[in-house]
N, CA, C and O atoms as a Maestro MAE file, in Angstrom:
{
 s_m_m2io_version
 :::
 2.0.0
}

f_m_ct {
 s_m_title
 :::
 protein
 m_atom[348] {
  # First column is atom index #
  i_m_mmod_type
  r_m_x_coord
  r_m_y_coord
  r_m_z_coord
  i_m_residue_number
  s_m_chain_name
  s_m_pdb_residue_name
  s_m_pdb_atom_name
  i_m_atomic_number
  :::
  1 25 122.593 209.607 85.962 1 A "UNK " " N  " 7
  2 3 123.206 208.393 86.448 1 A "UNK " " CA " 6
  3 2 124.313 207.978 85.496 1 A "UNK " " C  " 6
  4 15 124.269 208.269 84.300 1 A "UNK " " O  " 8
  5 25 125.314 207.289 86.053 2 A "UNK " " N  " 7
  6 3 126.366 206.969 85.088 2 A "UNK " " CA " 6
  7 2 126.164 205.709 85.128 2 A "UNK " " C  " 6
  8 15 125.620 205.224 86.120 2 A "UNK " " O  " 8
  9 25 126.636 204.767 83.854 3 A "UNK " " N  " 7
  10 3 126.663 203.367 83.711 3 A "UNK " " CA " 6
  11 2 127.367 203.173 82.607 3 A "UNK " " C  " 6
  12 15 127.620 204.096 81.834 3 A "UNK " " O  " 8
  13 25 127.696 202.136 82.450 4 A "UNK " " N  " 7
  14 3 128.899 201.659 81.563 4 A "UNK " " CA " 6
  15 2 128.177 200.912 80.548 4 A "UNK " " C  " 6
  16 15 127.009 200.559 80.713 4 A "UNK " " O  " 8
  17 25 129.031 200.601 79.219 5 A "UNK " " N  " 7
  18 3 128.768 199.761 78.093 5 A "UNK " " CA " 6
  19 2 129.828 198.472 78.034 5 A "UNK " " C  " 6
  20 15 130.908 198.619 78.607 5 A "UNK " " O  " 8
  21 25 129.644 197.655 77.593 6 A "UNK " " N  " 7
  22 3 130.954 196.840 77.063 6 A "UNK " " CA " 6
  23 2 130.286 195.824 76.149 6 A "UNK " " C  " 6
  24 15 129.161 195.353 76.311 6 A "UNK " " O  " 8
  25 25 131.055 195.580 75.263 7 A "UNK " " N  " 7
  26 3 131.148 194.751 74.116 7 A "UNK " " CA " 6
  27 2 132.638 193.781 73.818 7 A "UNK " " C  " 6
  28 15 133.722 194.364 73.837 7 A "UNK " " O  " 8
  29 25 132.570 192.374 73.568 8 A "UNK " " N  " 7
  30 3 133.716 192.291 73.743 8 A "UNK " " CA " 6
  31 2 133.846 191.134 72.064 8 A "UNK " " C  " 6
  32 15 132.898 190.442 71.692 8 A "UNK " " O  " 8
  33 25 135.007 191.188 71.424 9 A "UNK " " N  " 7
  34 3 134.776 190.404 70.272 9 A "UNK " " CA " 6
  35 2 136.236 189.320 70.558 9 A "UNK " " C  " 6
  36 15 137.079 189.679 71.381 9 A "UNK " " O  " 8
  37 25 136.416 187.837 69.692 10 A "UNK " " N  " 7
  38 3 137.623 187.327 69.657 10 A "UNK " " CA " 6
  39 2 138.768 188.495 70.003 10 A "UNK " " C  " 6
  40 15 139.579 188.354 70.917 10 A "UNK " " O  " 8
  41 25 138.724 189.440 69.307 11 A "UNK " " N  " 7
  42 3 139.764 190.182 68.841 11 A "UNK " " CA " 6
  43 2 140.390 191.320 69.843 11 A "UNK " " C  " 6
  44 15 141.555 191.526 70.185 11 A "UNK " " O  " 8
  45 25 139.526 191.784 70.081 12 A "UNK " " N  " 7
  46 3 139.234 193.183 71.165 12 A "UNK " " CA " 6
  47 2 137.665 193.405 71.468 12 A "UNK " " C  " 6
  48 15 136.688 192.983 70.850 12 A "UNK " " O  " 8
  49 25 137.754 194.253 72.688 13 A "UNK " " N  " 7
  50 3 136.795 194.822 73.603 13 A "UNK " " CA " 6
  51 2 136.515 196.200 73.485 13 A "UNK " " C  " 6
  52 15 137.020 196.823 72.550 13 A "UNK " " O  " 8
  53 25 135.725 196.808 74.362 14 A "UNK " " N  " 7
  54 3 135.526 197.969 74.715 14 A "UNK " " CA " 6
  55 2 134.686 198.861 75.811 14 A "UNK " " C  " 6
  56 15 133.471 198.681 75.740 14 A "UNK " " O  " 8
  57 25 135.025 199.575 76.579 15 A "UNK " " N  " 7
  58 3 134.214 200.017 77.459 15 A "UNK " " CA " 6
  59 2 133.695 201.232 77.213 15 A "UNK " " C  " 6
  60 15 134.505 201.971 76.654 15 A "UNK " " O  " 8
  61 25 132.688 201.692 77.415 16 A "UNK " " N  " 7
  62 3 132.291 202.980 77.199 16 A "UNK " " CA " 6
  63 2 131.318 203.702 78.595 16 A "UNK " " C  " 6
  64 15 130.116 203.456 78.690 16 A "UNK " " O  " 8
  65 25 131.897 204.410 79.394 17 A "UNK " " N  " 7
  66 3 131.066 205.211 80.764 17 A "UNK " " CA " 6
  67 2 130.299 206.141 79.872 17 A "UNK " " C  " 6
  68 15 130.722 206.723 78.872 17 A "UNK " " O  " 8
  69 25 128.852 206.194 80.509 18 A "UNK " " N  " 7
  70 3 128.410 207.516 80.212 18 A "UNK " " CA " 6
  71 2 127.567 207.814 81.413 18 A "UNK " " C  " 6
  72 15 127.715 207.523 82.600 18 A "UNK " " O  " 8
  73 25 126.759 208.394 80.850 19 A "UNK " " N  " 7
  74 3 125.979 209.919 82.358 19 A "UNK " " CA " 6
  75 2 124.390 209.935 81.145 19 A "UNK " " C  " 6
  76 15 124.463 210.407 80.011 19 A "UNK " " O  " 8
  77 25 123.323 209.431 81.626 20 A "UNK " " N  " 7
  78 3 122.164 209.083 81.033 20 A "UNK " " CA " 6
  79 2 121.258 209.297 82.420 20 A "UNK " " C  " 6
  80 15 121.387 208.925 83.586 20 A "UNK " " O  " 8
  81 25 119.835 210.443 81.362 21 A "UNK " " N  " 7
  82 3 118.982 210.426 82.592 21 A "UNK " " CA " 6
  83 2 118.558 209.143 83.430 21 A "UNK " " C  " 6
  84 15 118.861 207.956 83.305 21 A "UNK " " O  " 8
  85 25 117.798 209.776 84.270 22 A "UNK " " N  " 7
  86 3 116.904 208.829 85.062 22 A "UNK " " CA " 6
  87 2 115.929 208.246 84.504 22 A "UNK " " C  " 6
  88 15 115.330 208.961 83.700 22 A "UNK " " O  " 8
  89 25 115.477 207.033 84.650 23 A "UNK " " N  " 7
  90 3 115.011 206.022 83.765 23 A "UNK " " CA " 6
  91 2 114.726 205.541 82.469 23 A "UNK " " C  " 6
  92 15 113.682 205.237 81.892 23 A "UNK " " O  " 8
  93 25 116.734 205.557 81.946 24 A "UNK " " N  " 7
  94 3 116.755 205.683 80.755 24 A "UNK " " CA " 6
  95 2 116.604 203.896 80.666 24 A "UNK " " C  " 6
  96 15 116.291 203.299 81.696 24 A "UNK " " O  " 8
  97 25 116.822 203.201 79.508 25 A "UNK " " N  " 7
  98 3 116.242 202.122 79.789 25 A "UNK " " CA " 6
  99 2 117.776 201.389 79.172 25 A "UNK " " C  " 6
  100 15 118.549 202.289 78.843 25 A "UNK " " O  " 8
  101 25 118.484 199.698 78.905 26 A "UNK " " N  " 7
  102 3 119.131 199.302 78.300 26 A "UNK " " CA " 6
  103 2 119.587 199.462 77.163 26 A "UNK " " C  " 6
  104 15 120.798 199.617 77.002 26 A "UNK " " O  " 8
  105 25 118.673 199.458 76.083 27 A "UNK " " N  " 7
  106 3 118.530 199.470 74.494 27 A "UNK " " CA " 6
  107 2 118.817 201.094 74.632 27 A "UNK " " C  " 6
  108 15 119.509 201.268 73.629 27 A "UNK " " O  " 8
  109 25 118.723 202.174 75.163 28 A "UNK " " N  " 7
  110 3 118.968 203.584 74.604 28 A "UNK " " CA " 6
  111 2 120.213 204.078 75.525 28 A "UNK " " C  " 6
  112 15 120.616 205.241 75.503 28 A "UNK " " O  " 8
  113 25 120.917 202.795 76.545 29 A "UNK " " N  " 7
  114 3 122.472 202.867 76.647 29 A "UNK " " CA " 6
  115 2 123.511 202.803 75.519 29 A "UNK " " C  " 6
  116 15 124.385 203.547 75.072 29 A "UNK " " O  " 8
  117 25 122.852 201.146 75.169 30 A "UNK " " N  " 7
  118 3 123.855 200.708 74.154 30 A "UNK " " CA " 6
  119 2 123.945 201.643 72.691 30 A "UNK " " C  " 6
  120 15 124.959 201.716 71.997 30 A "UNK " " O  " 8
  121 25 122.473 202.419 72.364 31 A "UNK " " N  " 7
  122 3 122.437 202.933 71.139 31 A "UNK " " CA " 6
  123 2 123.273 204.370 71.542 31 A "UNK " " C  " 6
  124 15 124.064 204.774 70.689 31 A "UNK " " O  " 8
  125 25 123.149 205.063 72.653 32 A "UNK " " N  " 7
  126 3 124.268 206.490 73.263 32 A "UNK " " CA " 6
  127 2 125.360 205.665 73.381 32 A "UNK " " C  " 6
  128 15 126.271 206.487 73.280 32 A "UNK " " O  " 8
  129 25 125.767 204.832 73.496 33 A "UNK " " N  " 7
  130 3 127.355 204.342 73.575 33 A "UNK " " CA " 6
  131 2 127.856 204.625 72.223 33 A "UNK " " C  " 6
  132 15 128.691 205.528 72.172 33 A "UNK " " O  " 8
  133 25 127.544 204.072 71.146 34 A "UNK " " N  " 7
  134 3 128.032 204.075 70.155 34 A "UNK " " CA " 6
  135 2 129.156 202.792 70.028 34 A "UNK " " C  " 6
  136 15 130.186 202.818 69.355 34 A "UNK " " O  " 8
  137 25 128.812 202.013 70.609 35 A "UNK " " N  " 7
  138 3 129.900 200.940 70.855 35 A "UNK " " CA " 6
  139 2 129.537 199.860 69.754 35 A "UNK " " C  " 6
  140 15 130.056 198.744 69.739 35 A "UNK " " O  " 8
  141 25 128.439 200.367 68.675 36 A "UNK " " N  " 7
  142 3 128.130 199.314 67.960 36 A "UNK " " CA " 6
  143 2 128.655 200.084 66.780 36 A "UNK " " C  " 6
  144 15 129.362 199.416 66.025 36 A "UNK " " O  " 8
  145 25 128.534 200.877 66.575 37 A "UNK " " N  " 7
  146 3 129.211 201.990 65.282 37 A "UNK " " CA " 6
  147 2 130.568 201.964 65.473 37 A "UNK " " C  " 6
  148 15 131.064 202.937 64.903 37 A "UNK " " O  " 8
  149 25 131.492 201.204 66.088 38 A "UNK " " N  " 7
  150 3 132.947 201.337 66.362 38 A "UNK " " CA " 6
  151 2 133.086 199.941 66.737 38 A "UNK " " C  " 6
  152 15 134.249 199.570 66.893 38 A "UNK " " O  " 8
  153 25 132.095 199.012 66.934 39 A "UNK " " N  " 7
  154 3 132.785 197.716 66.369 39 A "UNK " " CA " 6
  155 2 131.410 197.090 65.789 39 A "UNK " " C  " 6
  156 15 130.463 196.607 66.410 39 A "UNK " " O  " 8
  157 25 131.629 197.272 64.229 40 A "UNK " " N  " 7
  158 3 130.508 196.731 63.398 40 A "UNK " " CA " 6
  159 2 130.844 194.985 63.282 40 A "UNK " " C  " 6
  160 15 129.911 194.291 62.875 40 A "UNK " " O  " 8
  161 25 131.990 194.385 63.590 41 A "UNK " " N  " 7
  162 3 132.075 192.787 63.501 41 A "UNK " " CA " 6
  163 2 131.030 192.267 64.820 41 A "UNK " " C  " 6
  164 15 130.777 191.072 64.976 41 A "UNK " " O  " 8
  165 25 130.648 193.008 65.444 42 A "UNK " " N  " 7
  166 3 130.113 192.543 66.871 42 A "UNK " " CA " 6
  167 2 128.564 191.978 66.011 42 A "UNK " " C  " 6
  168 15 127.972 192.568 65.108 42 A "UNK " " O  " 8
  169 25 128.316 191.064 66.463 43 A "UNK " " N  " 7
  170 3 126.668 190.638 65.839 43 A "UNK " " CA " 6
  171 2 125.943 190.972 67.093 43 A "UNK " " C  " 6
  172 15 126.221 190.323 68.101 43 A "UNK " " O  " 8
  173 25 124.878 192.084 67.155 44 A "UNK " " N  " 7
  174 3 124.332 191.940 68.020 44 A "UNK " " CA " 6
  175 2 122.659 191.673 67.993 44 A "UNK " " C  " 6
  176 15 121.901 191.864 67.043 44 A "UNK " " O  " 8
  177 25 122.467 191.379 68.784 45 A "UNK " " N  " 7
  178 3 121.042 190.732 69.548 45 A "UNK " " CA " 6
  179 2 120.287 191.085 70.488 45 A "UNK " " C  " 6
  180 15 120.264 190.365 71.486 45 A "UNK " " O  " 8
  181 25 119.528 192.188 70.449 46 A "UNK " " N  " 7
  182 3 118.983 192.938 71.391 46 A "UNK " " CA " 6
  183 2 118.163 191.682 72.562 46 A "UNK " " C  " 6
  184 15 117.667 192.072 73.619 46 A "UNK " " O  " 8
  185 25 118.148 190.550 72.248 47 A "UNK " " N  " 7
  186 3 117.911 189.783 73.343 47 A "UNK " " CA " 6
  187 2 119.107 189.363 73.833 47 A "UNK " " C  " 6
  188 15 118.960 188.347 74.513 47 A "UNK " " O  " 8
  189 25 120.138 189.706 73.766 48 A "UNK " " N  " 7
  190 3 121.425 189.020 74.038 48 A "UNK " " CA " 6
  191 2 122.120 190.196 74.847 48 A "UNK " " C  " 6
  192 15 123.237 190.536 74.458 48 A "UNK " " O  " 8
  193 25 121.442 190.989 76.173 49 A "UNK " " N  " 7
  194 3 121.775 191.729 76.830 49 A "UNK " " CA " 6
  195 2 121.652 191.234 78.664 49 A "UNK " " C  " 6
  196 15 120.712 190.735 79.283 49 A "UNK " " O  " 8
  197 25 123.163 191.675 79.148 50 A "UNK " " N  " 7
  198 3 122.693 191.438 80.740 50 A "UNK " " CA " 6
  199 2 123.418 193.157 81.522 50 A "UNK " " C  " 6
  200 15 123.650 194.175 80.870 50 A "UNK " " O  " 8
  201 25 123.545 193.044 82.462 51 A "UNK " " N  " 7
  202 3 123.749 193.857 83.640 51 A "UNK " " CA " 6
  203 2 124.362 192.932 84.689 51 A "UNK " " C  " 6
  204 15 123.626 192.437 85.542 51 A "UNK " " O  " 8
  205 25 125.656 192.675 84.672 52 A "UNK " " N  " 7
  206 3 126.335 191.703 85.375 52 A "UNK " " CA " 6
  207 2 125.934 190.436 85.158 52 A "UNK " " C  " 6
  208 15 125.436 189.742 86.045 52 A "UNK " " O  " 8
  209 25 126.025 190.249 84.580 53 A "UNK " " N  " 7
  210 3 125.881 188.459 83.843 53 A "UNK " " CA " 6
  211 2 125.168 188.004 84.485 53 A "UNK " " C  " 6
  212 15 125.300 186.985 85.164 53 A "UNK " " O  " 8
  213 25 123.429 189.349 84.275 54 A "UNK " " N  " 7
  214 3 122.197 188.685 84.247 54 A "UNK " " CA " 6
  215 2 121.488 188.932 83.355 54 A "UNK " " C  " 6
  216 15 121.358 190.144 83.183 54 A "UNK " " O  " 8
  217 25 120.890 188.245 82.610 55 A "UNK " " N  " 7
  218 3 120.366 188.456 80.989 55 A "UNK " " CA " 6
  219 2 118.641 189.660 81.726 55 A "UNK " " C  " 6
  220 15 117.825 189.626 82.647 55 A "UNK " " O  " 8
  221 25 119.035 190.630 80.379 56 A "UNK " " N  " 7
  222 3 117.783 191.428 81.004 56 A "UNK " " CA " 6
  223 2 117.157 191.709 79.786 56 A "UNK " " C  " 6
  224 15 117.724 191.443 78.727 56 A "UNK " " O  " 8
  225 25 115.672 192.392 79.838 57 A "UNK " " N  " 7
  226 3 115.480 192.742 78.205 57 A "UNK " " CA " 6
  227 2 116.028 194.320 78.010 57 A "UNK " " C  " 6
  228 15 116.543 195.061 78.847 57 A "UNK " " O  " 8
  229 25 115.764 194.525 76.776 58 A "UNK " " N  " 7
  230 3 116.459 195.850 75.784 58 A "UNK " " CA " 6
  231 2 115.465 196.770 76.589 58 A "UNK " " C  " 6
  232 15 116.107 197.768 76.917 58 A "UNK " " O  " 8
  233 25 114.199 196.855 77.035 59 A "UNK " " N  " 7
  234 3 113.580 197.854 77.392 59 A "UNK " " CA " 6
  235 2 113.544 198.231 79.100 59 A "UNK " " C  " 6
  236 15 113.110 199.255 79.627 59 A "UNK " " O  " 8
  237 25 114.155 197.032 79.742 60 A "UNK " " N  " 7
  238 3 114.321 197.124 81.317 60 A "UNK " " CA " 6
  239 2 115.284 199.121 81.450 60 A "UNK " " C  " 6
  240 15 115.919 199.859 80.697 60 A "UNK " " O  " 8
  241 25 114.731 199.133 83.054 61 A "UNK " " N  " 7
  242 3 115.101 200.461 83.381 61 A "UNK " " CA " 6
  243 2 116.986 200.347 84.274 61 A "UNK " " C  " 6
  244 15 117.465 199.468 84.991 61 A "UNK " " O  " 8
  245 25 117.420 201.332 83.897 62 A "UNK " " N  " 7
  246 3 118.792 201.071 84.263 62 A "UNK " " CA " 6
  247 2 118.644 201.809 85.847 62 A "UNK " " C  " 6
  248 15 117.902 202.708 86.243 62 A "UNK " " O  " 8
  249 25 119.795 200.923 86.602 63 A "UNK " " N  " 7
  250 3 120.362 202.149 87.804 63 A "UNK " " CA " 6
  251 2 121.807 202.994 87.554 63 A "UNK " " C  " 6
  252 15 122.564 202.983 86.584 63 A "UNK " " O  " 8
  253 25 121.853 203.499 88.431 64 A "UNK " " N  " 7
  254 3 123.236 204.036 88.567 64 A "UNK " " CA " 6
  255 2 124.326 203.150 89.042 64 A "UNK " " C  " 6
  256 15 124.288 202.741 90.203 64 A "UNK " " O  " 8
  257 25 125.393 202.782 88.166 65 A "UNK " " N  " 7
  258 3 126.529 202.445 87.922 65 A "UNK " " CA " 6
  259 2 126.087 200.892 87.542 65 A "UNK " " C  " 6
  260 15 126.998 200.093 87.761 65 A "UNK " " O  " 8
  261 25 125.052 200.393 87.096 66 A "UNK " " N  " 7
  262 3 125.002 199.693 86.250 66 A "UNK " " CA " 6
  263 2 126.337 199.352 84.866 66 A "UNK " " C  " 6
  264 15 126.910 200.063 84.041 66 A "UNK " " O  " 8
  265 25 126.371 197.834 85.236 67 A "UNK " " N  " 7
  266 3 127.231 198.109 83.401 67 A "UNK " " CA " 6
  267 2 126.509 196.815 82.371 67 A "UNK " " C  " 6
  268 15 126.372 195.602 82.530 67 A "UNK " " O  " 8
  269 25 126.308 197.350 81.756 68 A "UNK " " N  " 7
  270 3 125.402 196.629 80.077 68 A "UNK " " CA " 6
  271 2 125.759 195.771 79.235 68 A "UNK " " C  " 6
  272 15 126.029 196.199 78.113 68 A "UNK " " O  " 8
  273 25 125.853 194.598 79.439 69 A "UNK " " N  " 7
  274 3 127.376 193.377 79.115 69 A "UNK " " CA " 6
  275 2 126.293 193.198 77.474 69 A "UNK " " C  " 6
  276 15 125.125 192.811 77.455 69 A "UNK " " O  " 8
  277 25 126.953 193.524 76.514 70 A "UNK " " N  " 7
  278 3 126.166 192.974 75.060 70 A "UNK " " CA " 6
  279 2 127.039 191.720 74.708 70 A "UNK " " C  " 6
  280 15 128.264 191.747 74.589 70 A "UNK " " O  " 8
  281 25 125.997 190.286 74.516 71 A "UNK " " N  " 7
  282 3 126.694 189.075 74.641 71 A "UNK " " CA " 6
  283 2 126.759 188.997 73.581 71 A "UNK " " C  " 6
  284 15 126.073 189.636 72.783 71 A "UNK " " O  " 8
  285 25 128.139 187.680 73.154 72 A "UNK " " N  " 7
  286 3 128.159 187.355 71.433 72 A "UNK " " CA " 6
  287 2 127.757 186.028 71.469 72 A "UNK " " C  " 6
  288 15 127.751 185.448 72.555 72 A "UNK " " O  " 8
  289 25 127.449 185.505 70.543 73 A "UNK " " N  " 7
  290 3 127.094 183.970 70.048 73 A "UNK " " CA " 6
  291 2 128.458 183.182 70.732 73 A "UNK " " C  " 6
  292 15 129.609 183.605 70.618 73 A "UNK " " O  " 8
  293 25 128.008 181.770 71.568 74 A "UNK " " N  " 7
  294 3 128.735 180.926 71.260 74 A "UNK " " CA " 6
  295 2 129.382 180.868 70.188 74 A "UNK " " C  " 6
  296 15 128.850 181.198 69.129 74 A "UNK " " O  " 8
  297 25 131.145 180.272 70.276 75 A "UNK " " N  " 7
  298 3 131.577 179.680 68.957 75 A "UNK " " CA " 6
  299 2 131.737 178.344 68.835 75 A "UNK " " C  " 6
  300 15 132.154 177.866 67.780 75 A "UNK " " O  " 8
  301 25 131.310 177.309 70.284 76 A "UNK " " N  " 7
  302 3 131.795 175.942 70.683 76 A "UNK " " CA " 6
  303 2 130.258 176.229 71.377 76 A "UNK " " C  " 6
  304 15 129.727 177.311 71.628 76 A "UNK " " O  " 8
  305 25 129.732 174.790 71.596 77 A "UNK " " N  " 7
  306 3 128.472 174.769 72.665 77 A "UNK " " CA " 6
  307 2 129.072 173.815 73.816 77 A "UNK " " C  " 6
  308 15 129.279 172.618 73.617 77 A "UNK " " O  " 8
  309 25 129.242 174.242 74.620 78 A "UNK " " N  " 7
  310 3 129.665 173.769 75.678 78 A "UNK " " CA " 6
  311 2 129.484 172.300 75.919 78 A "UNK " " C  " 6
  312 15 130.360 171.880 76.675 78 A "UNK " " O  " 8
  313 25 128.431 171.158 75.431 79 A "UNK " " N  " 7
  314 3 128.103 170.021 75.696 79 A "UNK " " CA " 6
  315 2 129.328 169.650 75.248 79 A "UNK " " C  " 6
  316 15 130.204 169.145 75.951 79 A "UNK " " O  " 8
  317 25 129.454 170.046 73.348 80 A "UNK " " N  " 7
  318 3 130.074 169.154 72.589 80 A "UNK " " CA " 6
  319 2 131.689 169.461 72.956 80 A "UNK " " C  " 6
  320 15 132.465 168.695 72.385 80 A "UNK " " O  " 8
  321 25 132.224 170.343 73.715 81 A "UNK " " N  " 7
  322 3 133.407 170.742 74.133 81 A "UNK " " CA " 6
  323 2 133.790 170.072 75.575 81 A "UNK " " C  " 6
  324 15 134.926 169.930 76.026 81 A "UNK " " O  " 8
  325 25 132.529 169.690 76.192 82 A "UNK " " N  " 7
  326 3 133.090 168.584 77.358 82 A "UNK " " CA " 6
  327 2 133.216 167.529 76.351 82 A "UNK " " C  " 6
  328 15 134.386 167.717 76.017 82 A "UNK " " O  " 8
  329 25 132.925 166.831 75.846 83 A "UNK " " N  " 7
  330 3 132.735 165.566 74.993 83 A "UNK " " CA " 6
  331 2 133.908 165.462 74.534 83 A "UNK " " C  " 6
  332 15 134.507 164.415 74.778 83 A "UNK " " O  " 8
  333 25 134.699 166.709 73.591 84 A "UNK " " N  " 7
  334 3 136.116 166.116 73.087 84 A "UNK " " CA " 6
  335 2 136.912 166.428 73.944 84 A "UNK " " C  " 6
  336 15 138.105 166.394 73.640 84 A "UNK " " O  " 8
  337 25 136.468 166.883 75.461 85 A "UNK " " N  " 7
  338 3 137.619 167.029 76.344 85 A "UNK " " CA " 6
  339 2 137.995 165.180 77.269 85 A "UNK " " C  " 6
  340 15 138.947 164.616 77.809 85 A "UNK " " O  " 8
  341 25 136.423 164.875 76.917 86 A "UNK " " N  " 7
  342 3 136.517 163.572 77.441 86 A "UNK " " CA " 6
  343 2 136.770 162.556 76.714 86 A "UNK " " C  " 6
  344 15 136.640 161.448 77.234 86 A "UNK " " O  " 8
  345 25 137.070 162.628 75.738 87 A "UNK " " N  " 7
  346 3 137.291 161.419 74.282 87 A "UNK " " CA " 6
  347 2 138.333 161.281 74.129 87 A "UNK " " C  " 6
  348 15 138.732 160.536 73.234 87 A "UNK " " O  " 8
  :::
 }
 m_bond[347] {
  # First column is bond index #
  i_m_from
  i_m_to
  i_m_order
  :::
  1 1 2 1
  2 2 3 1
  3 3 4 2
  4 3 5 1
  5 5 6 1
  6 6 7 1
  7 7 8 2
  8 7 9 1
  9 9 10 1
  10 10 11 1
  11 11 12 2
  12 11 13 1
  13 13 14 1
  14 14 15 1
  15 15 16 2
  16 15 17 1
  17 17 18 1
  18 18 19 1
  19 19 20 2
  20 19 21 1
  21 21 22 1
  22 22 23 1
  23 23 24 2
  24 23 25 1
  25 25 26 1
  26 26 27 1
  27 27 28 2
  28 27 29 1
  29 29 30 1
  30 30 31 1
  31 31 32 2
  32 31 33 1
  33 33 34 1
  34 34 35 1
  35 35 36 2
  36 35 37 1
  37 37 38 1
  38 38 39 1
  39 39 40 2
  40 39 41 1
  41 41 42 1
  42 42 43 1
  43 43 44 2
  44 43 45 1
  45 45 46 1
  46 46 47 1
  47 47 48 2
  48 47 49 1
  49 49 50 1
  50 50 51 1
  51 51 52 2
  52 51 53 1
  53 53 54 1
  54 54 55 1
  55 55 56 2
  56 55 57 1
  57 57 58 1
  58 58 59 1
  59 59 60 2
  60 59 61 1
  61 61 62 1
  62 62 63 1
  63 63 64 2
  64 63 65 1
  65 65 66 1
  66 66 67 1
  67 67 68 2
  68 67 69 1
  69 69 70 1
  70 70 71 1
  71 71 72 2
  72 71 73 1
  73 73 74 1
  74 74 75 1
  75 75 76 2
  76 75 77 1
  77 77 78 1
  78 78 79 1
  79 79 80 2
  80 79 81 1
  81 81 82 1
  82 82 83 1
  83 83 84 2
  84 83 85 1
  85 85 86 1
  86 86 87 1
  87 87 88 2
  88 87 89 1
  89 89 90 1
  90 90 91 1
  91 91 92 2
  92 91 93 1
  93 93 94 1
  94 94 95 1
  95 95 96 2
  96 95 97 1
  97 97 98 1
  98 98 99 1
  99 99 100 2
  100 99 101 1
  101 101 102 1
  102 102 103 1
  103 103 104 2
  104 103 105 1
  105 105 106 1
  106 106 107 1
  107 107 108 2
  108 107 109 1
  109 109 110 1
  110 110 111 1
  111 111 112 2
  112 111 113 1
  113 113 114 1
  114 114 115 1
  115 115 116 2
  116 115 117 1
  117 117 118 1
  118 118 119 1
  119 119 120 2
  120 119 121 1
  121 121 122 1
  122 122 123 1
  123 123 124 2
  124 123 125 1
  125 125 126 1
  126 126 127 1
  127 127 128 2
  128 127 129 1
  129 129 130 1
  130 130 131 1
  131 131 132 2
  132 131 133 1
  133 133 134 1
  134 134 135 1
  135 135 136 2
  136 135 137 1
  137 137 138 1
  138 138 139 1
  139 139 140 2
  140 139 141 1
  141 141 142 1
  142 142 143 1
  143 143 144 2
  144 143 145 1
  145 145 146 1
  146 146 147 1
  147 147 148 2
  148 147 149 1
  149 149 150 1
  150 150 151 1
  151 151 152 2
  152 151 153 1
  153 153 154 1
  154 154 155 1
  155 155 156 2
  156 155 157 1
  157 157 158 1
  158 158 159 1
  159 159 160 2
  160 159 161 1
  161 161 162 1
  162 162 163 1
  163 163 164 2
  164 163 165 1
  165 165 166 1
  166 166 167 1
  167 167 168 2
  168 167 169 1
  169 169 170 1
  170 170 171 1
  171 171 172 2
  172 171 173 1
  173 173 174 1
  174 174 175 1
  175 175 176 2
  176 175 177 1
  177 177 178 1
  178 178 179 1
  179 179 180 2
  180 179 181 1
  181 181 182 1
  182 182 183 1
  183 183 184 2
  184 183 185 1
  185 185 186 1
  186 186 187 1
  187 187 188 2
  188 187 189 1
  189 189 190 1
  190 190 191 1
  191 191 192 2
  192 191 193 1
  193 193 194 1
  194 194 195 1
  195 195 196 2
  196 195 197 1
  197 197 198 1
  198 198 199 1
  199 199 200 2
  200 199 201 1
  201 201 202 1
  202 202 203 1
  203 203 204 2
  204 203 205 1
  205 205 206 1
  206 206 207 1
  207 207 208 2
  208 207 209 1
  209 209 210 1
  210 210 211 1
  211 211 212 2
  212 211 213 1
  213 213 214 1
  214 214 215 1
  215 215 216 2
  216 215 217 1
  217 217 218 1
  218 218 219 1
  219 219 220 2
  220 219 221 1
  221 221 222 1
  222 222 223 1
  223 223 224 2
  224 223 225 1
  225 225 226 1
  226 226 227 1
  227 227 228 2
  228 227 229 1
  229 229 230 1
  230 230 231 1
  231 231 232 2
  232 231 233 1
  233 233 234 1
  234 234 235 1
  235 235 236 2
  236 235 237 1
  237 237 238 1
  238 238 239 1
  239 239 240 2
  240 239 241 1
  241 241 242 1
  242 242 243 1
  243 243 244 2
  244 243 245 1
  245 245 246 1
  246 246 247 1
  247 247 248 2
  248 247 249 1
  249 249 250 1
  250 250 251 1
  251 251 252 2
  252 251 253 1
  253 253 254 1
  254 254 255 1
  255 255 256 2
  256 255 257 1
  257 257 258 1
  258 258 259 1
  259 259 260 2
  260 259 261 1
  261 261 262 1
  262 262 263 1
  263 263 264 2
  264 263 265 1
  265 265 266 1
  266 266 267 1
  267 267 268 2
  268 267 269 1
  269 269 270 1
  270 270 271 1
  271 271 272 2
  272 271 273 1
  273 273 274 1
  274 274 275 1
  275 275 276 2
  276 275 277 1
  277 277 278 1
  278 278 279 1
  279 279 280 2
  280 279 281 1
  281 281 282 1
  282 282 283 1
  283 283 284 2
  284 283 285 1
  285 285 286 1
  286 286 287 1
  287 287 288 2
  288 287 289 1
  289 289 290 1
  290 290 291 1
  291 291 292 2
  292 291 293 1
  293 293 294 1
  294 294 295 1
  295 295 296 2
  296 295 297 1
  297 297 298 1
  298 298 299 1
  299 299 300 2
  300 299 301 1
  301 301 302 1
  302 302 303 1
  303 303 304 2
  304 303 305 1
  305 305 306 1
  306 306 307 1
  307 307 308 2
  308 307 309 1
  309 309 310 1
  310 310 311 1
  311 311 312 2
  312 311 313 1
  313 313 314 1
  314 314 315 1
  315 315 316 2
  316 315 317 1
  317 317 318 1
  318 318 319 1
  319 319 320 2
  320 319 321 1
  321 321 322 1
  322 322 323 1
  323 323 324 2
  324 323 325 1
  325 325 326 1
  326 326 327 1
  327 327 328 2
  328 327 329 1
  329 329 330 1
  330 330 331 1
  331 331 332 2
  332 331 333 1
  333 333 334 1
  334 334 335 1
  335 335 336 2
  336 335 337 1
  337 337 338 1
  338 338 339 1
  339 339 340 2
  340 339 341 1
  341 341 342 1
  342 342 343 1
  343 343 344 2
  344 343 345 1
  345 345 346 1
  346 346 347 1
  347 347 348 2
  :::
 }
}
């Protein structure tokens, strides 16, 4: 099955396709991507994974053409950013 990686930082992004057996799982996408060894500023969080901006865990089973969104930390929390939009 093929499925995609992406990681994205302030700075730059990255995509990575690959071709992974059948019921390979999230966590052993992102570690065959190598997308963390080529951007070490990325903080990652093995709970901080979705599949179309739906949060899933590291051990869920992938499909085919799945893509593996690895999220970064807030840098603003959204409450306090309506607040000085409204002040």
């Amino acid at each position: 099955m093929t499925v995609e990686v992406v990681c994205a930082t302030a700075d730059r992004q990255r995509l990575h396709r690959l071709t992974l057996p059948t019921g390979s799982t999230v966590i052993q996408a992102v570690e065959q991507s190598g997308i963390l060894q080529e951007m070490p500023e990325a903080e990652f969080d093995p709970s901080h994974l979705g599949i179309f901006s739906r949060r899933v865990a590291p051990d869920d089973a992938l499909h085919d053409g799945d893509r593996v969104e690895i999220y970064r930390p807030l840098t603003l929390d959204p409450k306090d950013a309506r607040r000085r939009r409204a002040g």
